[in-house]
C-alpha positions as CSV (number, residue, x, y, z in Angstrom):
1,X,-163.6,94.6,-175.4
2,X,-160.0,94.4,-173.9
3,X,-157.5,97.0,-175.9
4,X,-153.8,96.1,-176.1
5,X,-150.5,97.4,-177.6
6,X,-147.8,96.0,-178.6
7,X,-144.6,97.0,-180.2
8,X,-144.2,96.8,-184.0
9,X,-141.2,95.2,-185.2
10,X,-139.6,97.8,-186.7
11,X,-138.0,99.5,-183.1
12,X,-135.9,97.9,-180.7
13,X,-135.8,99.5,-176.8
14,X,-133.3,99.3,-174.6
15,X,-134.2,99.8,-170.7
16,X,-131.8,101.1,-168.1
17,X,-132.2,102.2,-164.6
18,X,-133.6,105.5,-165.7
19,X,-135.7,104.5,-168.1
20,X,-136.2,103.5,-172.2
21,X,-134.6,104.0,-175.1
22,X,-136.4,103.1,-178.2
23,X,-134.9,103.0,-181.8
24,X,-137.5,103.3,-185.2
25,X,-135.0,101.3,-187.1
26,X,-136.2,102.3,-190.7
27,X,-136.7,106.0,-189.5
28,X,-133.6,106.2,-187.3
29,X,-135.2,108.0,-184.9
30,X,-134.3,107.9,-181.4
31,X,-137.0,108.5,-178.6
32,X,-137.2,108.2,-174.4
33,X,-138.8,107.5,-171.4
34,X,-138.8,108.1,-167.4
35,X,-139.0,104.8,-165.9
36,X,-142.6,104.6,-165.5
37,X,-142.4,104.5,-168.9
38,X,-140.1,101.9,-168.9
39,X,-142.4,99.7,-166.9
40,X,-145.5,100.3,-169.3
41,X,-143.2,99.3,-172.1
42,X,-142.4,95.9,-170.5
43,X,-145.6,95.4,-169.6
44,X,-146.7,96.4,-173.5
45,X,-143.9,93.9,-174.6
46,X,-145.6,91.0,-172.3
47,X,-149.0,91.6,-174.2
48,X,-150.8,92.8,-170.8
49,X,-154.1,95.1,-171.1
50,X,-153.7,99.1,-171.2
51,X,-156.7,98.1,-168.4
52,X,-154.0,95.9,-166.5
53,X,-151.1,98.2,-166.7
54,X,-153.1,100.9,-165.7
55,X,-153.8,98.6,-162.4
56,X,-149.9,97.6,-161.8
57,X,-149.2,101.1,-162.9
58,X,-151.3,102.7,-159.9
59,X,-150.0,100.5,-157.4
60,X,-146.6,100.5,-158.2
61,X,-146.4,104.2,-157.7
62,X,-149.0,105.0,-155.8
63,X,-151.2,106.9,-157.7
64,X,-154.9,107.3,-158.6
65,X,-156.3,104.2,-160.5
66,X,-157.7,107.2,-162.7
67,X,-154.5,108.8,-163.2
68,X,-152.2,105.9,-163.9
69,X,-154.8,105.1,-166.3
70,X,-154.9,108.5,-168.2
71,X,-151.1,108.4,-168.1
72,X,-151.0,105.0,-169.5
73,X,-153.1,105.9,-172.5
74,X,-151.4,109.2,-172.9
75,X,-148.1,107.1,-173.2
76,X,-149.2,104.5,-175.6
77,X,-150.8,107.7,-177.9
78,X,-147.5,108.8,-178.0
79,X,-145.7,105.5,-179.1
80,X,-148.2,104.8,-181.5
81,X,-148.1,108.5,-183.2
82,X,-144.4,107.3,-183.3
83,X,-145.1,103.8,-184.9
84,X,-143.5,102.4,-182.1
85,X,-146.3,100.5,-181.1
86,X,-149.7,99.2,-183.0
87,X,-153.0,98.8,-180.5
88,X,-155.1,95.8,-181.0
89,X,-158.5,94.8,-179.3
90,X,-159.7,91.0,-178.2
């Protein structure tokens, strides 16, 4: 089984060079992100795998297919615990 995430509609991001803002529009709440994850956040946004950002994650930066992974899920934990994002499986 393939496990995805993808943004809820209630927050609206905003990417710059360093990175991602994201707005919980009924909460108000501000959050942010380094650019890596910026990059996850597109990639969540373009309904691509937590298995398959991991991957571009890893080579983008250079890193451990293991860690790119751990820090992917790490990051989507965090956006969900913020309602930012809801995961799905196919």
């Amino acid at each position: 089984m393939t496990t995805f995430a993808v943004p809820t509609d209630e927050v609206v991001a905003s990417r710059h060079d360093a990175g991602v803002v994201f707005l919980h529009v009924p909460k108000g709440r501000l959050f942010g992100s380094n650019r890596t994850g910026g990059d996850i956040w597109e990639r969540l946004a373009q309904s691509m795998s937590l298995s398959a950002i991991a991957e571009d994650i890893s080579a983008r930066y250079h890193v451990s297919r293991e860690t790119a992974w751990s820090d992917t899920v790490r990051f989507v934990a965090a956006l969900e615990r913020e309602q930012l994002v809801e995961r799905r499986r196919a």
